[in-house]
C-alpha positions as a printed Julia matrix, in Angstrom:
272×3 Matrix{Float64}:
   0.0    0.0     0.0
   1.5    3.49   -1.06
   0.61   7.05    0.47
  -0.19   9.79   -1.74
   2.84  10.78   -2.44
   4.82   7.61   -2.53
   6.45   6.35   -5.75
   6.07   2.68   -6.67
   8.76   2.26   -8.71
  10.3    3.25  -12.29
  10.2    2.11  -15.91
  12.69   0.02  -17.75
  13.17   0.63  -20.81
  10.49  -0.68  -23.78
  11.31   0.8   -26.68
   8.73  -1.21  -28.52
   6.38   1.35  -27.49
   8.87   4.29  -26.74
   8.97   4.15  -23.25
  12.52   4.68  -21.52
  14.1    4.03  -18.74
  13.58   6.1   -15.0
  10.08   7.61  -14.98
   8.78   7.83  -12.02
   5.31   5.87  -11.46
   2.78   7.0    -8.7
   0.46   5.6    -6.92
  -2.58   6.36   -9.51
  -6.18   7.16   -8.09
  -9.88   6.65   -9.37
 -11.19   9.51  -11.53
 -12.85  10.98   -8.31
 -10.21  11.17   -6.13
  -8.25  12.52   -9.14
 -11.09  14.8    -9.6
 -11.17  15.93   -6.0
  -7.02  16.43   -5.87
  -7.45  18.45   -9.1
 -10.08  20.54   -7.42
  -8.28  21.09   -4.25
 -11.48  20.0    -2.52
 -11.01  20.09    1.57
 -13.17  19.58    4.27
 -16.48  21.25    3.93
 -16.45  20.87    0.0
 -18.76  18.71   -1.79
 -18.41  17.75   -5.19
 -21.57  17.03   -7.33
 -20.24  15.71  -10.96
 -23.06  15.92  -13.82
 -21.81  13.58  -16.72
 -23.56  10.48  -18.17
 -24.16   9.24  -14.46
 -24.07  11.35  -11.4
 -22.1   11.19   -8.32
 -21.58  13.37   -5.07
 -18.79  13.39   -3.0
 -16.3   14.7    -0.64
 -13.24  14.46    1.32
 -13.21  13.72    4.81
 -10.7   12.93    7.36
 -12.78   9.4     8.86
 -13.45   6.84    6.14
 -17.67   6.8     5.88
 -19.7    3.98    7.41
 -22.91   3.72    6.0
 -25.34   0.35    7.21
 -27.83   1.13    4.46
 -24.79   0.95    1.78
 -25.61   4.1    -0.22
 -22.43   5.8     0.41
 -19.76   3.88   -0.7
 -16.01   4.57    1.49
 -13.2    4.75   -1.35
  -9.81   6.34   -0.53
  -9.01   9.89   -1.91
  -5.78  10.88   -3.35
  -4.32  13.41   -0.57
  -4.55  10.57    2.2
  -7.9   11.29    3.64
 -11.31   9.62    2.4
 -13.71  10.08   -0.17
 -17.69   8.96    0.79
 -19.15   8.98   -2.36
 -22.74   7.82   -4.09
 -23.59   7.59   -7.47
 -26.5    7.77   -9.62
 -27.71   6.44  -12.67
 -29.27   9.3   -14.57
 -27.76  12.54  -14.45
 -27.0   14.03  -17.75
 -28.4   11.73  -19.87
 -32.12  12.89  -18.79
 -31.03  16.27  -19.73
 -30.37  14.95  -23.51
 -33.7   12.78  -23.25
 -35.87  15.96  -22.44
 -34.24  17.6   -24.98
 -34.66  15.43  -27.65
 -38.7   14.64  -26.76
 -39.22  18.72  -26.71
 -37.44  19.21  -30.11
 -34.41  21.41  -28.68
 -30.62  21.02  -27.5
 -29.26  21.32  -24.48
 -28.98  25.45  -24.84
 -32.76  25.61  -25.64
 -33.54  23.27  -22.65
 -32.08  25.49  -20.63
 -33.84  28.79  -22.0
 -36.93  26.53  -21.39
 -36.47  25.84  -18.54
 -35.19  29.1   -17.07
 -38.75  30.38  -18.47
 -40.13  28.59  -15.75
 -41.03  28.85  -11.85
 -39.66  27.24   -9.67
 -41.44  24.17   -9.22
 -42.64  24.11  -12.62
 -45.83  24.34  -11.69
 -46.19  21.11   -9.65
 -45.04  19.26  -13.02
 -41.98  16.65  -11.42
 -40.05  14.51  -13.54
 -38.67  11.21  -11.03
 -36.18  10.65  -14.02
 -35.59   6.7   -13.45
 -35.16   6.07  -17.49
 -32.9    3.35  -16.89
 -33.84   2.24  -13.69
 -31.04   3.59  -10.4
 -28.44   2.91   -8.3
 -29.61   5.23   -5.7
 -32.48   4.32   -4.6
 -31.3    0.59   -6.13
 -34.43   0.27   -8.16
 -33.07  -1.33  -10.96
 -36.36  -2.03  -12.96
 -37.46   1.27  -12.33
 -38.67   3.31  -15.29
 -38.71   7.64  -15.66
 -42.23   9.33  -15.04
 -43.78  12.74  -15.68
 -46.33  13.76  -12.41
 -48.42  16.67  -11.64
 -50.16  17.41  -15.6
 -53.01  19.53  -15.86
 -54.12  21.44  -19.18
 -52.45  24.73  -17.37
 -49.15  23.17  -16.21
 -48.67  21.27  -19.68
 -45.99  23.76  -21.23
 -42.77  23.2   -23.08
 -40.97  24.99  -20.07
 -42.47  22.96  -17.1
 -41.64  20.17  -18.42
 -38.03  21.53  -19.07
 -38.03  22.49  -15.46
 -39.1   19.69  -14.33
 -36.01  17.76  -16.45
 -33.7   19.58  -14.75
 -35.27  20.06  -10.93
 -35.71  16.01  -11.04
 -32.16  15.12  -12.29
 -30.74  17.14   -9.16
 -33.01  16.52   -6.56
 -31.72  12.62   -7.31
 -28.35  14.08   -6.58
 -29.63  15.86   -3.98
 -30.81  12.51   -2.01
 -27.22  12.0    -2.97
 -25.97  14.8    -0.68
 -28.85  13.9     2.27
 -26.63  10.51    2.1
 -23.49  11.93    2.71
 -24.49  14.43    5.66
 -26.13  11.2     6.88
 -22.7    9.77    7.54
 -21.05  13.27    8.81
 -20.17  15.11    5.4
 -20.73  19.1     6.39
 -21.62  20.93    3.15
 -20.46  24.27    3.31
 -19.73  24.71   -0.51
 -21.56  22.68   -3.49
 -19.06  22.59   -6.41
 -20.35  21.35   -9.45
 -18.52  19.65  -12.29
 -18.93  17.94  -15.59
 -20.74  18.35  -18.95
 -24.44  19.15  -17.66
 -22.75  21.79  -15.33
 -22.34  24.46  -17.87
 -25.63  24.43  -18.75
 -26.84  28.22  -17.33
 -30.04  26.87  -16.36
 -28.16  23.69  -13.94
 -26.52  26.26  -11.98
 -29.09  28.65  -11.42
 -31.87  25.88  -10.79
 -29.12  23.74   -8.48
 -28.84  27.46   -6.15
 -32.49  26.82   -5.73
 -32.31  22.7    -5.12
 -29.31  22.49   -2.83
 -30.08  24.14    0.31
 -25.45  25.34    0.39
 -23.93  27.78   -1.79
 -23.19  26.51   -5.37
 -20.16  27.12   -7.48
 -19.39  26.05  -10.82
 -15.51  25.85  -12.2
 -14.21  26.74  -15.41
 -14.83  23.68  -17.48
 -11.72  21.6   -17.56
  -9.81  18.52  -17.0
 -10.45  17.92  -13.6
  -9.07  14.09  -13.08
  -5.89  14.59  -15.28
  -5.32  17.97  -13.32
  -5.26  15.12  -10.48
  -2.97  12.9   -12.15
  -0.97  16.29  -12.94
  -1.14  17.45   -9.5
  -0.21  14.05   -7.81
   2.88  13.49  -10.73
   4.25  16.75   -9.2
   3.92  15.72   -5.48
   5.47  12.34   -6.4
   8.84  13.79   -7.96
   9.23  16.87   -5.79
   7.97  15.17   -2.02
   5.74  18.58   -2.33
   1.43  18.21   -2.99
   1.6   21.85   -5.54
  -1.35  23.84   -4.81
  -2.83  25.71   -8.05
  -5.91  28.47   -7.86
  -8.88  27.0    -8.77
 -11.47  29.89  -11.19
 -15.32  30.35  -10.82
 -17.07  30.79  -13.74
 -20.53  30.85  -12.19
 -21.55  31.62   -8.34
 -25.45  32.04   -8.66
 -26.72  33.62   -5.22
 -28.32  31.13   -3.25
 -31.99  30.78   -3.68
 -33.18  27.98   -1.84
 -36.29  26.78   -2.88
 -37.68  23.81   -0.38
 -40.91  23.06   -2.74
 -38.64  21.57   -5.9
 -37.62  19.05   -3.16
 -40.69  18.54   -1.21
 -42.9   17.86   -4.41
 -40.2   15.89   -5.72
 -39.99  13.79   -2.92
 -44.04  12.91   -2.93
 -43.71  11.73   -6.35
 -40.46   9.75   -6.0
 -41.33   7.82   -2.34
 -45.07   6.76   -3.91
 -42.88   4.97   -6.85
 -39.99   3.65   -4.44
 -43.05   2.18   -2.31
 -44.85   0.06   -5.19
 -41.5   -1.76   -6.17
 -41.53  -2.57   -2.71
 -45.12  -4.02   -2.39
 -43.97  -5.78   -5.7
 -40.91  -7.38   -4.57
């Protein structure tokens, strides 16, 4: 078992595939530990990543220990711990949405932003391929809460994006559950640059929301832990906001999602 910092060995030479001799090799880490290291994430940051599935972590300095086995304990990169859960459908029910209203990911957004909060009691509980979190595997997505008023193009763009975070909201119940405190929400990956994701995740998460430049997180990781490897010193580099939307906590997105989404959790149960 290596530390953070420890090297594991060096190359020999292969010049079949122009490799040479002496390069130091690291430990390695799992894209979200890289992700966190390339972050800089500490204690009181949690990281909410929005790609093709979802996940929401932090570090900590005591490895999680969670009985009902939603948060999973890995090992982070600095030499603390990373409780993490993941979800099924994150950005993917973005490009769903999108594609059913006729629009791309921009115009979901502008749809969406055009809005309440709420949406009008429309809620999507977007389950399209089943989840991981709940584990309702044979779960399917539905659309609650239609009447002939609430039936517009931008509910049901709202309601896209509300549901896909509120699951990774459940997500960041889980990991306060086990002692994560939340004092910034930083969120990452493709969905994250949507305008609309920030502003509607200010009004979901009930801690203040940041959103990075877009880059390479996990190889900024590898980059970061390379350097700390050959020098015996963890570099520290400044990490730039794009988007800080003011918080705007909005309890009913939750609340009405939450209605929809324990009524489906409880009829796979009477099923099983």
């Amino acid at each position: 078992m290596l530390g953070p910092a420890q090297v594991a060995g060096t190359t020999t030479a292969l010049p079949r595939f122009r490799v040479p001799a002496g390069i130091v090799v690291g430990p390695g880490a799992g894209d979200n530990a890289g992700a966190a290291l390339g972050l800089g994430a500490g204690s009181g940051d949690v990281i909410v990543s929005i790609g093709t599935s979802g996940t929401v972590f932090a570090v900590t300095d005591q490895p999680a220990k969670d009985p009902t086995g939603a948060v999973a304990g890995f090992a982070d990169a600095s030499g603390a711990f990373l409780p993490l859960v993941a979800t099924l459908n994150a950005a993917r029910v973005l490009g769903s949405m999108a594609d059913l209203l006729g629009v791309d990911h921009d115009g979901l957004g502008r749809l969406a932003l055009g809005a309440q909060p709420g949406s009008a009691g429309v809620v999507l509980v977007p389950y399209f391929e089943g989840e991981r979190t709940p584990n309702l595997p044979n779960a399917t997505a539905s659309l609650h809460g239609l009447t002939i008023a609430s039936s517009t193009r931008a509910n049901i763009a709202r309601a896209a994006v509300e549901g896909m975070l509120c699951g990774l909201a459940a997500g960041l119940d889980a990991v306060r559950a086990v002692g994560v405190r939340a004092q910034r929400i930083t969120l990452i990956g493709g969905a994250a640059q949507n305008p609309a994701v920030a502003t509607i995740a200010a009004q979901v998460f009930d801690a203040p929301v940041v959103v990075p430049a877009s880059g390479e997180y996990v190889a900024d990781g590898a980059a970061t832990q390379a350097a700390w490897a050959l020098t015996g010193r963890r570099p520290v580099w400044p990490l730039q906001i794009d988007v800080e939307p003011a918080p705007d906590h909005r309890p009913v997105i939750r609340d009405q999602y939450a209605r929809f989404a324990a009524q489906l959790l409880g009829s796979f149960a009477a099923t099983r």
